[in-house]
C-alpha positions in Angstrom: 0.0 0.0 0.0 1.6 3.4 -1.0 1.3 6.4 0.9 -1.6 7.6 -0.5 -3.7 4.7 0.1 -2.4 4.3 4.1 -3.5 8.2 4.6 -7.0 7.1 2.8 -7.2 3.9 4.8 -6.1 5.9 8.3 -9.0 8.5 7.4 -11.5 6.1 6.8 -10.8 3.9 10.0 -9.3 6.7 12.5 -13.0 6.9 14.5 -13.5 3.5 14.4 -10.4 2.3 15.6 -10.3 4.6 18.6 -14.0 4.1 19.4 -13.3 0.4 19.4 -9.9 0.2 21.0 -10.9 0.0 24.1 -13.1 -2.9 23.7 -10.2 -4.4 21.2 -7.3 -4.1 24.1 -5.2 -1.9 21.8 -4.6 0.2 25.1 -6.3 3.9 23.6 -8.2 5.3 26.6 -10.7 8.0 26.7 -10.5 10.4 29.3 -12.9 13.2 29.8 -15.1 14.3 33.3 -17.2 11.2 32.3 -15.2 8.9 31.2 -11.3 8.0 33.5 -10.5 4.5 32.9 -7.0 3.8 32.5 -5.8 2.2 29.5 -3.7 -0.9 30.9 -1.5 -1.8 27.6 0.6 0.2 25.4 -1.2 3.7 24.5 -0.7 4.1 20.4 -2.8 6.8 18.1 -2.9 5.9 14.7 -0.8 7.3 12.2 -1.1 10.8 10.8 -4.0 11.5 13.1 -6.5 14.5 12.2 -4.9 18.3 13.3 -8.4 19.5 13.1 -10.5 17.3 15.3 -9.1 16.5 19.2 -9.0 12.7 20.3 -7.5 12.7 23.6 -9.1 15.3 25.7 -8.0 16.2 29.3 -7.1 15.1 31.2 -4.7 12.7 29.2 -3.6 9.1 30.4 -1.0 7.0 29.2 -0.8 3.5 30.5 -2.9 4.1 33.3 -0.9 7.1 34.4 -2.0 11.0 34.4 -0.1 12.4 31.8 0.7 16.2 32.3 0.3 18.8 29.0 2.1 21.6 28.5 2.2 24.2 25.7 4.4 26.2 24.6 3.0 27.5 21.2 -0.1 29.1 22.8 -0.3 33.1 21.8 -3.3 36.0 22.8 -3.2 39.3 22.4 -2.6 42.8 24.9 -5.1 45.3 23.4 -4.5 47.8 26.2 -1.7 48.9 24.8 -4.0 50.4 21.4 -4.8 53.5 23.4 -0.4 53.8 23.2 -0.1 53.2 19.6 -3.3 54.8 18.4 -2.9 57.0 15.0 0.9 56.7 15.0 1.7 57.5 11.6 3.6 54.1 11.8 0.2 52.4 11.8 -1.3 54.1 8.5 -4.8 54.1 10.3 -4.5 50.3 10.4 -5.3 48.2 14.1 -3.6 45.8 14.4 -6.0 44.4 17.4 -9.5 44.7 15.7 -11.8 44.2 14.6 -10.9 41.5 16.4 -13.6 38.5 15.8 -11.3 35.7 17.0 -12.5 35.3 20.8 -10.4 32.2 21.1 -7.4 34.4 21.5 -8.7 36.6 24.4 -11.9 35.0 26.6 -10.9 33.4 29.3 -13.5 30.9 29.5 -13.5 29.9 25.9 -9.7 29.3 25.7 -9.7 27.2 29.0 -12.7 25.1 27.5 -10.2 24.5 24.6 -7.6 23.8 26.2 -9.8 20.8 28.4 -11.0 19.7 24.8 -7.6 19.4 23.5 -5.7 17.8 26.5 -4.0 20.3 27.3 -3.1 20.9 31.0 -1.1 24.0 31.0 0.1 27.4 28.1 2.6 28.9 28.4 1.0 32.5 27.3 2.9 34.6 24.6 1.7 37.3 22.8 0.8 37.1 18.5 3.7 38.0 16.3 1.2 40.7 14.9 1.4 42.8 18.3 5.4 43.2 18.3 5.8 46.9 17.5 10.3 47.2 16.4 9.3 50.4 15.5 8.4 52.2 18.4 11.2 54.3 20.2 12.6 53.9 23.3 10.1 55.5 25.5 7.1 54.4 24.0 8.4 50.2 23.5 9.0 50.8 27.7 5.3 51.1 28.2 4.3 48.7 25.4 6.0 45.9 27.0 5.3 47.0 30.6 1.5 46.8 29.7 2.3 43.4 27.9 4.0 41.6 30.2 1.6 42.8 33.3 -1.5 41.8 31.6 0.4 38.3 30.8 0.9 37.9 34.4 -2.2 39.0 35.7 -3.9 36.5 33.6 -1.5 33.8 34.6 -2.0 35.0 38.6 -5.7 34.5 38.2 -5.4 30.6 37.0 -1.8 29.6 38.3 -2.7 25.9 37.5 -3.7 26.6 33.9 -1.0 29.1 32.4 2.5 30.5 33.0 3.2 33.7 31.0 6.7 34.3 28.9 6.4 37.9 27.5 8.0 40.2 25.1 10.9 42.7 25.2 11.9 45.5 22.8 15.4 43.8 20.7 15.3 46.5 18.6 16.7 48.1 21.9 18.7 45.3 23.3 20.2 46.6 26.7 16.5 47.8 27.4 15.2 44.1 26.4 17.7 42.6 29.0 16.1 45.0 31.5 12.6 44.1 30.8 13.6 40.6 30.5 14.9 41.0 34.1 11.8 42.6 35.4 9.0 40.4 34.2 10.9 37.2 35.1 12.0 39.0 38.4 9.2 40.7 39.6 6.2 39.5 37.0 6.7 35.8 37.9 7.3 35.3 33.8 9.0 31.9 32.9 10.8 33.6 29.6 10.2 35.5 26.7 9.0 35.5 22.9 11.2 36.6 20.3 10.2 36.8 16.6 13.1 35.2 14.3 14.5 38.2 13.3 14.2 42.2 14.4 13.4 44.6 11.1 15.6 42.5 9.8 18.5 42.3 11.9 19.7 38.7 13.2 19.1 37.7 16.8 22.6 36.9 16.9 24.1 39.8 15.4 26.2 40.8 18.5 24.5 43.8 19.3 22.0 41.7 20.8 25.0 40.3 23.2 23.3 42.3 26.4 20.1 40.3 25.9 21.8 36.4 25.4 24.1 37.0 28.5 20.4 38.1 30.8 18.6 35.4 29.4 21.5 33.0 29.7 21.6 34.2 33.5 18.1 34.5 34.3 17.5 30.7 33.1 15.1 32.1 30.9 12.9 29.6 28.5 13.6 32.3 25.1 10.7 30.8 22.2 11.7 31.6 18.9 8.8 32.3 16.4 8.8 33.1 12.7 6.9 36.8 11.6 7.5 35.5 8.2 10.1 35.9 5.7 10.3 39.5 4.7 12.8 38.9 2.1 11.3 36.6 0.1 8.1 38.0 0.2 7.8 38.6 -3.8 8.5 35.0 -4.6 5.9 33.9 -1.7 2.6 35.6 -3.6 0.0 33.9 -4.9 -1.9 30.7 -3.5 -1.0 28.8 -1.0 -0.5 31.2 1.7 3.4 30.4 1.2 4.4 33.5 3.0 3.4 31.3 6.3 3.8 27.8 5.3 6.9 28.1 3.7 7.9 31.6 4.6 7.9 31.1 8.7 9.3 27.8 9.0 12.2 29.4 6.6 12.3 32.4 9.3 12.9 30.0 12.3 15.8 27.8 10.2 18.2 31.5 9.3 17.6 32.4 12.9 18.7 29.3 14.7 21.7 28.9 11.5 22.6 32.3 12.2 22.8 31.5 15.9 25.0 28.7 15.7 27.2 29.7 12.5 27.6 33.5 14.5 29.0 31.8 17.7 26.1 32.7 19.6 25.6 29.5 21.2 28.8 28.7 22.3 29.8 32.3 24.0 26.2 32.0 25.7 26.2 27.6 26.5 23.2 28.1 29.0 20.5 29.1 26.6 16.9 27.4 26.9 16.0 28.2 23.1 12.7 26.7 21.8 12.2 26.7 18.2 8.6 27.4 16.8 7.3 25.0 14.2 9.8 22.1 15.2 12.8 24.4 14.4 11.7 24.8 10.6 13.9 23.2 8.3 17.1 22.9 10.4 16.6 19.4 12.1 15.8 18.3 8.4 18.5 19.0 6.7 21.3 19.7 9.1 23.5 17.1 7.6 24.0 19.5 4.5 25.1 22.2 7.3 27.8 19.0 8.7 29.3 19.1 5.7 29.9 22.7 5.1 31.3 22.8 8.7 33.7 19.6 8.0 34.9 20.9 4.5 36.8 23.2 2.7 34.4 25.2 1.4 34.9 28.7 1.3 32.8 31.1 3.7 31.4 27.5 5.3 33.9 27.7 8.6 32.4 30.3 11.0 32.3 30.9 14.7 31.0 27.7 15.6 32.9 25.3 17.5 31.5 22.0 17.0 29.4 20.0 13.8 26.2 22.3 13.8 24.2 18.7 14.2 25.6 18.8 18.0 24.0 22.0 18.6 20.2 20.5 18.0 21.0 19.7 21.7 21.3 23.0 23.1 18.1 23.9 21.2 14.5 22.4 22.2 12.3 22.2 19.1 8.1 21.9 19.3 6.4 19.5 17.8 4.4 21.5 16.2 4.7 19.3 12.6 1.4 18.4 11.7 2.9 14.3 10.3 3.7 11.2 12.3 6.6 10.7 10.1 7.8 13.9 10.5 7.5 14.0 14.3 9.6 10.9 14.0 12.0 12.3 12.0 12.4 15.5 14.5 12.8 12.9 17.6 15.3 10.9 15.3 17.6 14.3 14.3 17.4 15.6 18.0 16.4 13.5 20.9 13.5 12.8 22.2 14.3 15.0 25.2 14.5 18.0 23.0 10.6 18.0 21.6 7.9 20.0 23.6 4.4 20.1 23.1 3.5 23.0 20.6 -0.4 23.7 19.4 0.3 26.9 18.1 -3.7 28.2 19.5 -5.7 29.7 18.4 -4.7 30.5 14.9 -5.4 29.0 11.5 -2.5 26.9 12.1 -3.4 25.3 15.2 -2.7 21.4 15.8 -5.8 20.9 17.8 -4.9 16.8 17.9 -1.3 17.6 19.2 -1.6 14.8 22.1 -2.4 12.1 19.6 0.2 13.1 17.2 2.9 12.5 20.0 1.4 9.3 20.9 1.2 8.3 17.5 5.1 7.9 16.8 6.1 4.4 17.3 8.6 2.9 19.7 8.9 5.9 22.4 8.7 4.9 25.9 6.6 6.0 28.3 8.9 8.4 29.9 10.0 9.4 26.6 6.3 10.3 25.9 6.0 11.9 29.5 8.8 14.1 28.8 7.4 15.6 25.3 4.0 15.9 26.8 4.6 18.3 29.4 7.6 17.3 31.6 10.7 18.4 30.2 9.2 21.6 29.9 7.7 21.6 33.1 10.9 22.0 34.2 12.3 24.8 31.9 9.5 26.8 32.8 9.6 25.6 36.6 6.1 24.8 36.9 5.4 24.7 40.9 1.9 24.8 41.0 0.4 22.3 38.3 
């Protein structure tokens, strides 16, 4: 059977096999306020399962045992900071925060209903790429961010159990970002921050942005990496397809994370927690063609780095956030299991809403292995205490 036909035959049976497996002993279990038994033998989803439709809502067991969920890729939006940015010329009389019909993104009760639907335990709250202003000066990025990140804790105050917040800073003004950086984490109770792959389109490790590695790397902050598209290629990414997101942000996240090894970034700053949106674009995919530019003679391939760039995918966690069972696999395979988080990217278009069964559907992981992916290796980056 060719691909084709196993992606037909896994649509056509995926309801009845999971409706009948607990009956057939293949070890699925449903969990929801109604339903807790324990699933006794090994838990597998079948391959490729739907991104569209949840199978395993919370809360989720595997093998009988409560499986924590954490997030990462979770995003709302601050729009108490429009009456700060209102008609600056900037803007072009465009708001960026309405009309805003996607209530997903900023009700309370609807998102937590969502989460519970999709198994997921715990996000870890950043703000949309959409509502990073590089523009503003100085002054007026200090109270954008200040507004940010309190509202992102205030939230994550109200329902400790259910979200930990990791704001924004301003990296077009890197010592400031280190500053804020040290306040929300410091005083804020944030866990880390949000950074979009690139700044106007200066590189996060250009070394101007030194100041801000050498806080986070301190701190212990989690630092997320997500793609605002790839401004550069934005005439070749017209047309159908919406290739300025499917192609154009996973591209984003693999310069950024290049750039960050290739610059020397990562070995002058060894203690960074970096989390790469969209399982780390392409790099994990191809990083054996960025091996052999390292280990040649190539001209212009030898640059700060001081190992094979493949030994780097384990300084950098990558989420799992990539939609295939094989490709999930392949992700594990490049960088350890114990690099993969949990990433939904909520609420957008985007959004892996069957992110649970996509985890369990890889073959051969253990159960700690699973564990780990699920919620507990980020768990402890983000120093969950009270979930």
């Amino acid at each position: 059977m060719n691909d084709t036909d196993d992606k037909k035959q896994s649509d056509t049976n995926r309801r009845e096999f999971l409706k009948g497996a607990l009956v057939a002993g293949a070890g699925i279990s449903f969990v929801s306020c109604d339903s807790r038994n324990a699933a006794t033998d090994t838990t597998q989803a079948v391959r490729d399962p739907d991104t569209l439709q949840s199978d395993f809502p919370r809360p989720v067991m595997v093998n009988g045992k409560r499986m924590l969920t954490v997030d990462i890729h979770a995003h709302t939006q601050v729009d108490a900071v429009w009456p700060l940015i209102e008609g600056h010329p900037v803007l072009n009389g465009a708001n960026p925060y309405g009309p805003n019909p996607l209530t997903a993104a900023t009700d309370i009760v609807v998102r937590m209903a969502a989460m519970d639907a999709t198994g997921i335990d715990v996000q870890a709250l950043s703000i949309s790429v959409g509502q990073y202003f590089h523009w503003a000066d100085r002054d007026l990025a200090a109270k954008i961010i200040r507004v940010q990140n309190e509202k992102l804790a205030e939230v994550s105050a109200a329902h400790p159990d259910r979200f930990v917040p990791i704001g924004a800073v301003a990296l077009q003004h890197p010592d400031l970002a280190a500053t804020q950086l040290e306040y929300a984490m410091t005083e804020l109770g944030h866990r880390g921050v949000m950074l979009t792959g690139s700044v106007d389109g200066r590189e996060l490790a250009d070394a101007v942005n030194n100041p801000f590695w050498a806080k986070a790397e301190e701190l212990g902050a989690v630092v997320f990496i997500h793609p605002r598209g790839f401004a550069e290629g934005e005439s070749r990414l017209q047309g159908n397809g919406q290739l300025g997101n499917i192609i154009g942000n996973p591209l984003e996240t693999t310069v950024a994370l290049s750039h960050l090894i290739f610059e020397g970034t990562l070995d002058r700053y060894p203690g960074l927690k970096l989390v790469g949106a969209h399982g780390g674009g392409y790099l994990p995919s191809y990083i054996g063609r960025s091996d052999h530019c390292h280990t040649s003679d190539y001209r212009g391939c030898a640059g700060e780095e001081q190992k094979v760039p493949s030994d780097y995918l384990k300084q950098i966690y990558f989420d799992s956030l990539v939609y295939r069972t094989r490709n999930l696999q392949h992700l594990i395979d490049e960088a350890g299991a114990g690099q993969i988080v949990l990433g939904t990217d909520y609420p957008y278009g985007m959004q892996n809403r069957n992110a649970i069964a996509h985890v369990l559907s890889v073959p051969d992981l253990s159960d700690e292995q699973r564990k780990a992916i699920l919620g507990g290796t980020l768990a402890k980056l983000l120093k969950l205490e009270n979930v």
